[in-house]
C-alpha positions as CSV (number, residue, x, y, z in Angstrom):
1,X,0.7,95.4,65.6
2,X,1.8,96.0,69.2
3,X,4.5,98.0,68.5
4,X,7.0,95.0,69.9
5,X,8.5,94.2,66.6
6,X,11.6,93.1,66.2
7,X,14.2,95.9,65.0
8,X,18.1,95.2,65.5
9,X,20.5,95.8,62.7
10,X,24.2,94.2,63.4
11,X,26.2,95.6,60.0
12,X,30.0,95.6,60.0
13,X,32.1,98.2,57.9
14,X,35.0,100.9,57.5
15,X,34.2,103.8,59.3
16,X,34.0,106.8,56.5
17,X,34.1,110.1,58.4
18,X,33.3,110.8,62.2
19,X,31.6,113.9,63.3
20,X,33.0,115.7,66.9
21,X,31.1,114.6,69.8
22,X,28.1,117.3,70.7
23,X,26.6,117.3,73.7
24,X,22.9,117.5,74.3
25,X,21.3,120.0,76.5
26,X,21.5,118.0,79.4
27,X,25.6,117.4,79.1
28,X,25.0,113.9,77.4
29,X,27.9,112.9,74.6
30,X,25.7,112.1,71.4
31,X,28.6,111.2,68.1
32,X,27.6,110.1,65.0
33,X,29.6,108.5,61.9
34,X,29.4,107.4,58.5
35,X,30.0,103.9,57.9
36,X,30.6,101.5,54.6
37,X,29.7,97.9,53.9
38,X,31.0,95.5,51.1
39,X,30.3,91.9,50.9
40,X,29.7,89.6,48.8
41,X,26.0,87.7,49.4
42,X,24.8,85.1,46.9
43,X,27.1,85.9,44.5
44,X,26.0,89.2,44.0
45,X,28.3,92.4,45.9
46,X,26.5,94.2,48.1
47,X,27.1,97.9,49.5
48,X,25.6,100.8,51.7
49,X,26.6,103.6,53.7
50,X,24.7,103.8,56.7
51,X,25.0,106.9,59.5
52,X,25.3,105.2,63.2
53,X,25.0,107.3,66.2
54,X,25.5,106.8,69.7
55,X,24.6,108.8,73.2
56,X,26.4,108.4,76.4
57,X,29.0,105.4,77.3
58,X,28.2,104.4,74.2
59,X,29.4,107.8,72.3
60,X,32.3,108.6,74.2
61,X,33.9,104.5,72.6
62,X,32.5,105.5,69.4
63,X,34.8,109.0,69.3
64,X,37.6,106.9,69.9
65,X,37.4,104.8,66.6
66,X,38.8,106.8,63.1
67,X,38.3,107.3,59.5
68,X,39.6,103.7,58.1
69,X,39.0,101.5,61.6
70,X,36.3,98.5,60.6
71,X,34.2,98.3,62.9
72,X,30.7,95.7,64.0
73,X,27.9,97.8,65.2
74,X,23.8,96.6,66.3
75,X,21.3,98.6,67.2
76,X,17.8,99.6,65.8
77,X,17.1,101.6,63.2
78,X,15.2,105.0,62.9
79,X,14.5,108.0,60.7
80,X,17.3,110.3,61.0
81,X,14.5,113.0,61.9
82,X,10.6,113.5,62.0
83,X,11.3,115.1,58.5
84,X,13.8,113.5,57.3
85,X,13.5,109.7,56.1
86,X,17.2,108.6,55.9
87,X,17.8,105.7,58.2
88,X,19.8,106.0,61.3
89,X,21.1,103.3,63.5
90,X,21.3,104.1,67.1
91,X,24.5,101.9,68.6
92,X,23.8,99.3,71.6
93,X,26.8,97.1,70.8
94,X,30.3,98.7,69.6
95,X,33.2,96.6,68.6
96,X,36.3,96.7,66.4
97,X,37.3,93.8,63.8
């Protein structure tokens, strides 16, 4: 493996809470948020709550949006922290449905 691999989630959902926008150390806007999927695939409903965060241009859309706005987000996912293996999608596309 090359470490190349494809990684881009696009997920679509209700934003469920929104955290204040921080700022890093070096006065960059990082916001993060809570957001819920429902859809029906195959018959079958499917669900998840995923946290998204954003830095920079990026951020300052995101603390725009509230509880209750839908919202279509892509961006790769990580672990939310070296120790910590809860998935976190980092936002490279914003938009609202």
């Amino acid at each position: 493996m090359n470490g190349e691999s494809d990684n881009t989630l696009i997920l679509a959902g209700e934003i469920v809470s929104l955290e204040p926008t921080r700022f890093s150390p070096a006065g960059v806007p990082i916001a993060k948020a809570l957001i819920r999927h429902e859809s029906w695939q195959a018959g079958q409903k499917m669900q998840c709550e995923l946290v998204i965060a954003a830095q920079a241009e990026m951020a300052t859309r995101l603390g725009k949006f509230k509880p209750g706005m839908r919202i279509k987000v892509s961006g790769p996912l990580s672990r939310a922290s070296q120790n910590n293996r809860n998935l976190l999608m980092w936002i490279e596309y914003l938009t609202e449905e």
